[in-house]
N, C-alpha and C positions, 0 to 999 in steps of 0.2 A: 433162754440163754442170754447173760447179759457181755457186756464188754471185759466184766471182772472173769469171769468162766472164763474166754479164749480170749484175750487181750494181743495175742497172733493175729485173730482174726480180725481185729477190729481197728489194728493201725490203720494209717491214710494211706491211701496207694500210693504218695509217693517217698512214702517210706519203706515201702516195701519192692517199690521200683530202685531205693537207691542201694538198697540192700544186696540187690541181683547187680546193683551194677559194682558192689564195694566186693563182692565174691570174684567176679570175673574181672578186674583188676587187679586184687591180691595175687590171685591166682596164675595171670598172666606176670606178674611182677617176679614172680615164685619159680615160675618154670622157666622164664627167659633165664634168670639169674642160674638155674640148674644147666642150663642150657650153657650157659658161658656166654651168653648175649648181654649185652649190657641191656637193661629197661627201661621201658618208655612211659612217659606219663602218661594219664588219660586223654590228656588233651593234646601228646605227641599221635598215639591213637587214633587221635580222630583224623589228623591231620593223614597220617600214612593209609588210611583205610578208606580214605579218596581219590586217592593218588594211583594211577595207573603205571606200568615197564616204560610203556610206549607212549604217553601223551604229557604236555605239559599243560599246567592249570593258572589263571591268575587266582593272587589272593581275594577276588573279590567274587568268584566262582568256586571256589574253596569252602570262604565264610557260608555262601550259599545253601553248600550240598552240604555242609556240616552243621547249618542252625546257630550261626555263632555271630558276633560282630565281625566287621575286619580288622579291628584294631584287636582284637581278641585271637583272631587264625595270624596276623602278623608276629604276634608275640610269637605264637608257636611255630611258625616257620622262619622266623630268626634264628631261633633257639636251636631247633633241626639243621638250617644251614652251617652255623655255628658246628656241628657236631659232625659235618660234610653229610649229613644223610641226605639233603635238599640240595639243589644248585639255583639260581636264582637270572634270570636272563633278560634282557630287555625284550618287551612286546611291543605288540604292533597298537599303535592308536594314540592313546596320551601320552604325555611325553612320562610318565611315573608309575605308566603299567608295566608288570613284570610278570615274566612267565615261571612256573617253578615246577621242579622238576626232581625225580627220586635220581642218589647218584645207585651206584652198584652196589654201594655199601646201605643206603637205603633200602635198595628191593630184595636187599638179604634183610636185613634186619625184621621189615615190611612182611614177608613172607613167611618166617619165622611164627610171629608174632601172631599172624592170622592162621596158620597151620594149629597153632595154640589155641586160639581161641573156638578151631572147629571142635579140636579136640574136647574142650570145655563144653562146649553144645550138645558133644555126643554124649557125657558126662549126664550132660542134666534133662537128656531124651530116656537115656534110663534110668532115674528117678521119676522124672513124672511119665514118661511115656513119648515113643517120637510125635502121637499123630497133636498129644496138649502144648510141644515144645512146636511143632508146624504151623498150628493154631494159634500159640502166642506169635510168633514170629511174624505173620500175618497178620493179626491185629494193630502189633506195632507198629507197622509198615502203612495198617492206613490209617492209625489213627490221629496222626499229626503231619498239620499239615505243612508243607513244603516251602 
């Protein structure tokens, strides 16, 4: 079988990685807005899906746990303060660290959005199966490293 026969099979994984991620974006995009939520970009996303009720984060712990610059996770927590879903507070230590933090309108929004996204997971456990969707999940999890 060559690449002309299944040309599916033969893209580069990370086209086929971006693929999983432009479905589950759409789709998140698609049901917030059914939902009557206003939508969040991917990279408001990543932002709220580190972000905890109870604890506040600096942006430089943020960029961290998200894989991103800080001038990259700034952008999107301007963006988010701007919209009041984030509050932004002075920290302890440098005089330019700042703690940030989901408001009430965040951890709805936040919540929402990740309820959606299980939702979508369960979605695509039956298509391929829960234990291939467990096993992907896992794999992703170690395969890049921190």
């Amino acid at each position: 079988m060559t690449a002309e026969d299944c040309p599916e099979a033969y893209l580069p994984l990370p086209a086929l990685l971006q693929r999983g991620v432009r479905w589950f974006s759409d789709e998140l995009t698609s049901r917030l807005e059914a939902a009557e939520v206003a939508p969040v970009t991917p990279a408001h996303t990543t932002v709220l899906a580190h972000l905890r009720h109870d604890t506040s984060l600096s942006i430089a712990e943020l960029a961290r746990r998200a894989g991103v610059t800080r001038q990259t996770m700034h952008r999107a927590v301007t963006q988010l303060i701007d919209e009041g879903l984030l509050t932004s507070t002075p920290g302890p230590g440098f005089p330019r660290s700042t703690l940030i933090r989901l408001t009430d309108a965040g951890c709805r929004r936040r919540d929402v959005a990740l309820g959606i996204l299980r939702d979508l997971e369960e979605e695509l456990a039956c298509r391929l199966g829960p234990a291939t969707v467990a096993e992907l999940r896992g794999t992703l999890t170690r395969a890049w490293p921190r």
